[in-house]
C-alpha positions in Angstrom: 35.6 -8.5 15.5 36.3 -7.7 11.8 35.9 -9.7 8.9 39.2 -11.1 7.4 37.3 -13.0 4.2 38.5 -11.2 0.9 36.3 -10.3 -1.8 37.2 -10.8 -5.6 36.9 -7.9 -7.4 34.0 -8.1 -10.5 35.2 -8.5 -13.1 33.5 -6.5 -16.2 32.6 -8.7 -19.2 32.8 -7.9 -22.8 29.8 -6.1 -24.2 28.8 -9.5 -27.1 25.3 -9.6 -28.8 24.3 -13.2 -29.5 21.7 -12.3 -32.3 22.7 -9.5 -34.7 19.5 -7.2 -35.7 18.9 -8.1 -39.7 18.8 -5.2 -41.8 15.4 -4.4 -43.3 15.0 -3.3 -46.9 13.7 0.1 -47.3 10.3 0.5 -49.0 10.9 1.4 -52.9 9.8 4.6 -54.6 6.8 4.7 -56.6 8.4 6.4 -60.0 5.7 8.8 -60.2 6.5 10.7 -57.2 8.9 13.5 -56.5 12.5 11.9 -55.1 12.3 12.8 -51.3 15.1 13.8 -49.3 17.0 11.1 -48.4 16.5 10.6 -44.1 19.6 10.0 -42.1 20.7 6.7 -42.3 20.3 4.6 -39.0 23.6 3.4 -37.7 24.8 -0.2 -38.8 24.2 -3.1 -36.1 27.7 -3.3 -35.5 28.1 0.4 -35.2 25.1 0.5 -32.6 26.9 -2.4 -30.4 29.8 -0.6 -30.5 28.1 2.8 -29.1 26.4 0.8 -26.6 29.5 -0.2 -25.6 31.0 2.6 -25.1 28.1 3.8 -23.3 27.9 1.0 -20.8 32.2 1.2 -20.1 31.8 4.8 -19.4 28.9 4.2 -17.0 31.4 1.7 -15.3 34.1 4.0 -15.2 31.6 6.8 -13.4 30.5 4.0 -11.0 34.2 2.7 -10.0 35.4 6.3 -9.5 32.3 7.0 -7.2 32.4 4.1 -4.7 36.4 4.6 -4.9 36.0 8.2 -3.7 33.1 7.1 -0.6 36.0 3.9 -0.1 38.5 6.0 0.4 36.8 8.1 3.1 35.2 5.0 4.5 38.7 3.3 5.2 40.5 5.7 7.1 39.8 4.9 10.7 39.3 1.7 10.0 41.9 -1.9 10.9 43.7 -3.3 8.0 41.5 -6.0 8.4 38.7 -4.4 7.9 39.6 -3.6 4.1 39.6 -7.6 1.8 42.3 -7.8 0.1 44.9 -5.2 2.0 47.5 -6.8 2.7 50.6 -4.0 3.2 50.5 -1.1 5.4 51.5 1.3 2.2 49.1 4.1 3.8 51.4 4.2 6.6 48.6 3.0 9.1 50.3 1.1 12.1 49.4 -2.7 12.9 47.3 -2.8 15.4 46.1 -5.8 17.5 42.5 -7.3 16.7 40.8 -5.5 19.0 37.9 -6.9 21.8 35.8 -5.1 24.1 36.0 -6.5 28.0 33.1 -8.1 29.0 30.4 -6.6 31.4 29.6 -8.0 34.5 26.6 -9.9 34.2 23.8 -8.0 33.7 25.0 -5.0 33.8 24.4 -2.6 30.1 27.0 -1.1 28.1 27.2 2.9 28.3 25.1 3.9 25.1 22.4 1.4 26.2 18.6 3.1 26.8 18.7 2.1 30.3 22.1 3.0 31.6 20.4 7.1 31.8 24.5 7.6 33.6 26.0 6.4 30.6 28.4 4.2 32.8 31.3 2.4 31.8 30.9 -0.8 33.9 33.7 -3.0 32.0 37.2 -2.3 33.7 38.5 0.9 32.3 41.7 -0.3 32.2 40.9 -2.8 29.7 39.2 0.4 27.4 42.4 1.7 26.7 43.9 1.2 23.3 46.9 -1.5 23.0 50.0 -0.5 21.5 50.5 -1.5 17.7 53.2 -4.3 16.5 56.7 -3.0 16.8 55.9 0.0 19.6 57.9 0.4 22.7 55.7 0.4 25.8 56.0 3.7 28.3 55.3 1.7 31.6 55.3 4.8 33.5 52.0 5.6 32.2 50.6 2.0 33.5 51.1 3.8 37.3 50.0 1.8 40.5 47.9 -1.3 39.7 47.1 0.6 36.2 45.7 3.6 37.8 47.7 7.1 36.7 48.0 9.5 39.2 46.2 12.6 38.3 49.8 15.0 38.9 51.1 12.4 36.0 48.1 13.4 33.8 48.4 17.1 34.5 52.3 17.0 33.8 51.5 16.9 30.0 50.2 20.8 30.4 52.6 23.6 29.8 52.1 26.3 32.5 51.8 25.7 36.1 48.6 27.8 35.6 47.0 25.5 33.8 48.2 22.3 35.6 46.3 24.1 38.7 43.4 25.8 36.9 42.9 21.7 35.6 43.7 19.7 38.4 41.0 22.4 40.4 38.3 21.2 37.9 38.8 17.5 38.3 38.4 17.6 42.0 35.7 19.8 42.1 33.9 17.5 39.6 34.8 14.0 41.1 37.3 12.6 39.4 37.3 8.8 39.6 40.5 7.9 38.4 42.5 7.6 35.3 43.9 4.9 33.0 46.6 5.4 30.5 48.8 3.8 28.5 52.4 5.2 26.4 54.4 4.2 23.6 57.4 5.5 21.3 56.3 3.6 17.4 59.1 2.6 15.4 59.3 6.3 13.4 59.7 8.2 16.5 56.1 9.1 17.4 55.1 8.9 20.8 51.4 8.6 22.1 49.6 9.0 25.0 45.9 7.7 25.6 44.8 9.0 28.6 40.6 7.7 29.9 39.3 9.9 32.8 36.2 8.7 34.3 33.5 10.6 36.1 30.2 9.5 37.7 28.2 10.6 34.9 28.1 11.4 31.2 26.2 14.8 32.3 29.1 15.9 34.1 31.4 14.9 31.4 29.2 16.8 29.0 28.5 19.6 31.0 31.6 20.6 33.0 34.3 19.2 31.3 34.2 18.5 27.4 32.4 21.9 27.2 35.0 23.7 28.7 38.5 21.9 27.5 37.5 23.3 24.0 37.0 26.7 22.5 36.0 27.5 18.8 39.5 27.3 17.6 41.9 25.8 20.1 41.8 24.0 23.2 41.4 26.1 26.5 44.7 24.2 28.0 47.6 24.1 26.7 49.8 20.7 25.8 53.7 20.8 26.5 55.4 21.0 23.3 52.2 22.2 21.3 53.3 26.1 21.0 49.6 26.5 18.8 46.7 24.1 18.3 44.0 24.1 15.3 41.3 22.0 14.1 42.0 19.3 12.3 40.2 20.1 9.2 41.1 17.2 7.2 39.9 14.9 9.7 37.4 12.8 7.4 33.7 13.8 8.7 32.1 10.5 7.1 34.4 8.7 9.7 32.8 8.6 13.3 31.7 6.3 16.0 28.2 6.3 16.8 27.8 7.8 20.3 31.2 9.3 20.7 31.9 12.8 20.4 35.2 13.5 18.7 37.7 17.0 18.7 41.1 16.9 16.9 43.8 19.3 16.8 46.9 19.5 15.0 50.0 22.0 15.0 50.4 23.9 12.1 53.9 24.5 10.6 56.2 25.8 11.6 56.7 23.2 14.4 58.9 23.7 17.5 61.2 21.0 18.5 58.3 18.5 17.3 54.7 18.8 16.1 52.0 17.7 18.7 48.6 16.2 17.6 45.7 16.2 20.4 42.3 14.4 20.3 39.3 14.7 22.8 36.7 12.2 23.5 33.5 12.4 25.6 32.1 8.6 25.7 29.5 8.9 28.6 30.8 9.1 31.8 34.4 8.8 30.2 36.7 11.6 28.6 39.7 10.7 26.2 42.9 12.6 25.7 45.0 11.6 23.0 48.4 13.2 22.2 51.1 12.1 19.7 54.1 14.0 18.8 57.4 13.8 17.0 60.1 15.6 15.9 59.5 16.8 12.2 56.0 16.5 12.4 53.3 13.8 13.2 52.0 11.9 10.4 48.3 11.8 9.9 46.9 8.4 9.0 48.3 6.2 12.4 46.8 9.7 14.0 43.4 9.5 13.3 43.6 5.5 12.8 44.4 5.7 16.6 41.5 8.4 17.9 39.1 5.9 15.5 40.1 2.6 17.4 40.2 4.3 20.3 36.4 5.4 20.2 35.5 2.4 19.2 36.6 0.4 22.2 34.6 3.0 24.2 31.4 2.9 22.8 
């Protein structure tokens, strides 16, 4: 699914000219003529190479910085794999497993496909959800009966019994199909939850529920442990899967007992919830590395 080949670097030569430019004589002065002021005088050979030197290092330089500012965007969401020649996880992204989508029953379309006017999933959902990175410790609980969550399991990640009912309303009245999920605690502490709801259609997930989880600043529901909720505004723009719309939120400081991170997905007729959280706060990079992979599988 990615490409693991690694590509060398160019190297930049030294600027050489093979044929210096012979100096040409200037033209003498007939005596009977006034002297003329003297012109500037043109730079040596070796004093133009070394200019154009100059000139072609510092349009190198320019170059480099550019594509390492767009790189740097570009890479974010992306596997470690994706990027030839990493080879640590310095940038604190999580190893994750090479990813593949499920296949589709034969002849059946995949959700963003021109003919599939639904936008149904028709791959298993529970093969959509994210796998836990190397070194995680599975929550099992979230795998529920045969891999299907039982909705009170989803809505027991909401604060206020007002909300749990307000929510758990909403989902009936709009045909809630079922849920998959799946839980784990990463080495530093975090834990995340991916949680895939599926509808009948991407017009209902559209319509009645992404529209309404969100306002302008926060989401309408509120997460257990998340005691405020803003938009992630540092969540790179130039990093998005075609076809899936994408809301992060973050908890700004000061924290409670831990900070909570919250992502929402609308991927035809499926909705994402992803929530990470940890005591001292929730590191960004395996954050948004996750919501990335996660759209991915779903588109």
């Amino acid at each position: 699914m990615t490409d693991r080949t690694t590509q060398a670097e160019p190297v930049a030569q030294p600027l050489t000219e093979s044929h210096p430019v012979p100096l040409t004589e200037p033209h003498p002065v007939p005596p009977t003529e006034a002297p003329q002021p003297a012109a500037a005088a043109a730079p040596a050979p070796r004093d133009r190479r070394v200019l154009l030197a100059v000139a072609r290092w510092t349009a190198a330089v320019a170059v480099f910085a550019a594509v390492g500012t767009a790189t740097a965007y570009g890479i974010t969401g992306m596997t470690r794999t994706d990027v030839p020649g990493l080879a640590t996880e310095s940038d604190g992204r999580w190893d994750y497993p090479e990813l593949t989508a499920p296949p589709l029953p034969s002849g059946s379309p995949g959700p963003l496909a021109d003919v599939n006017a639904a936008g149904a999933h028709h791959a298993d959902l529970r093969a959509l959800v994210l796998p836990a990175p190397a070194g995680a410790r599975e929550n099992k609980a979230l795998r529920g009966s045969d891999g299907w969550l039982p909705t009170e399991d989803y809505l027991a990640e909401y604060a206020t019994e007002e909300d749990r009912e307000a929510l758990g309303q909403k989902l009936l009245d709009t045909g809630l199909r079922h849920i998959a999920a799946r839980g784990w605690t990463a080495p530093d502490g975090t834990r995340t939850r991916i949680y895939l709801l599926q509808f009948d259609t991407a017009q209902i997930v559209e319509a009645k529920i992404a529209a309404d989880a969100v306002e302008f600043a926060s989401p309408v529901h509120q997460l257990r442990g998340a005691h405020e909720a803003v938009q992630d505004q540092d969540f790179p723009e130039s990093v998005v899967v075609t076809g899936v719309a994408r809301v992060a939120y973050t908890e700004p400081e000061p924290y409670g007992g831990e900070q909570v991170r919250q992502a929402y997905l609308s991927a035809g007729d499926v909705y994402a919830v992803i929530v990470q959280s940890r005591k001292g706060g929730v590191p960004a990079v395996p954050f948004r590395q996750t919501v990335v992979l996660q759209s991915q599988l779903l588109r």
